[in-house]
N, C-alpha and C positions, 0 to 999 in steps of 0.2 A: 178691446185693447185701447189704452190711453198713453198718448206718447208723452213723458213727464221731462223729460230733457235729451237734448244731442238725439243719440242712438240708443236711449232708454226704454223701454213700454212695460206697463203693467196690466195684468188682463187677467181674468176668471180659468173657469175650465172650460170654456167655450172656445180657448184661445189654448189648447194642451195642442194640439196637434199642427201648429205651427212648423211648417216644417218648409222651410226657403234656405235659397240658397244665400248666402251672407248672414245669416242668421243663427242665436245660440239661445237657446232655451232653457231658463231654469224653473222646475217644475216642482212647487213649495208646497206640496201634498203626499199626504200617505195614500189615502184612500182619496182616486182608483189611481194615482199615477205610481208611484215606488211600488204599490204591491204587483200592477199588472208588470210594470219597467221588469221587478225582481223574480216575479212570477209566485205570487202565494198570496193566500186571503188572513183574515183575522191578525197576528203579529208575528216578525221575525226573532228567533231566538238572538238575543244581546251579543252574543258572538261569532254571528254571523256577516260576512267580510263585507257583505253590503247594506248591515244593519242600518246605518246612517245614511250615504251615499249609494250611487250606484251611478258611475260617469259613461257616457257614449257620446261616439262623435257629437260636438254642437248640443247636446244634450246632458243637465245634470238633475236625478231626480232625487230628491231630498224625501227621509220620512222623517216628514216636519207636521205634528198637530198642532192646535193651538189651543193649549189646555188655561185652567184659570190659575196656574202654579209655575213656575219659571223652571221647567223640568226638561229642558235644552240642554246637551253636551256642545263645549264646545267645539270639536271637530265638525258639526253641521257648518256654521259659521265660518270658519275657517276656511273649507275647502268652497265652500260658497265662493267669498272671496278670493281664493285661488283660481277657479275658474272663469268666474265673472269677467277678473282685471286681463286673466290671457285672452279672452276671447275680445275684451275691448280694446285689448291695445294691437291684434289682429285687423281690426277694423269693423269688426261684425256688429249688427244689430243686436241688443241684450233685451229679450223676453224676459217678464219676471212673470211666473203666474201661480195662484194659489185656488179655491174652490171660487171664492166670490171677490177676488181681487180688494178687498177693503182690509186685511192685519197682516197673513206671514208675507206674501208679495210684496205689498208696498214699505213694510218691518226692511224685506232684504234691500230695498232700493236705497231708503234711506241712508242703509250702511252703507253700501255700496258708495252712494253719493257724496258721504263724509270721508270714508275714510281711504277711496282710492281716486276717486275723477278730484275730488276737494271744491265741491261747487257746493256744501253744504259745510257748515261749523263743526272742528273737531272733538271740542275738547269736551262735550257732554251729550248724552242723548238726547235731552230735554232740548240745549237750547238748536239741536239740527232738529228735532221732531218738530216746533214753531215755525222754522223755517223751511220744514216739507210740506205742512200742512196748506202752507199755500199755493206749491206747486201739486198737490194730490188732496183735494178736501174730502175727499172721501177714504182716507183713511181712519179706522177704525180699530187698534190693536189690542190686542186681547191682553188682559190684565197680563197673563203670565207671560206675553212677549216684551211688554212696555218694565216689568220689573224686571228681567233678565237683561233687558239692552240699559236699563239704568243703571243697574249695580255689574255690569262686565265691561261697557260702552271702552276703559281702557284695555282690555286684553285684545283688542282687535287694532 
């Protein structure tokens, strides 16, 4: 787990089971975290109420992969942000974590950082990605997170 700003951290699946008190965890994996959160293997039928999400106390587990195609709904993003900003303006500590902590994790911090705390540039993905990259160098985003956060960066 790496503390990237304030009450920020990003961390692996080493870091899934975080579980403190002042503390809110968001959990950027399908496989093992939403399928075991939702309970089921292989994929959830598309309208199924926790296709996307699936919210618990201090916890939000996203089925979020990181494909090479910007094949992302925005409602993932959304409620992201929706929980992220309650749980920060609560006071809590905000876990971001994904399989190996290097694209959807650090992808969500970014936004996060732009476009609710504002300690990063708003007005494009590109120019808050240069300036994340030096607070998180080991970010890594997969082709299809870095096109999706380029061509939607205003819908959020």
């Amino acid at each position: 787990m790496v503390k990237i700003h304030d009450r920020l951290f990003i961390g692996s699946i080493q870091d899934c089971c975080h579980q403190k008190e002042g503390w809110a965890v968001v959990h950027a994996c399908k496989t093992p975290c939403h399928q075991k959160a939702v309970g089921y293997q292989g994929s959830l039928p598309g309208h199924h109420p926790n296709y996307l999400v699936l919210e618990r106390p201090d916890n939000l587990y996203l089925n979020m992969i990181d494909p090479s195609e910007p094949l992302f709904m925005p409602p993932l993003f959304t409620e992201f942000l929706r929980f992220a900003q309650q749980h920060w303006e609560a006071g809590k500590n905000l876990l971001i974590h994904c399989n190996r902590g290097d694209s959807r994790a650090p992808s969500l911090a970014l936004l996060f950082l732009s476009k609710v705390v504002g300690a990063l540039p708003t007005e494009g993905y590109w120019e808050a990605w240069q300036e994340f990259f030096n607070l998180y160098p080991n970010y890594l985003p997969g082709q299809g997170l870095q096109i999706y956060l380029g061509q939607n960066w205003g819908r959020f």
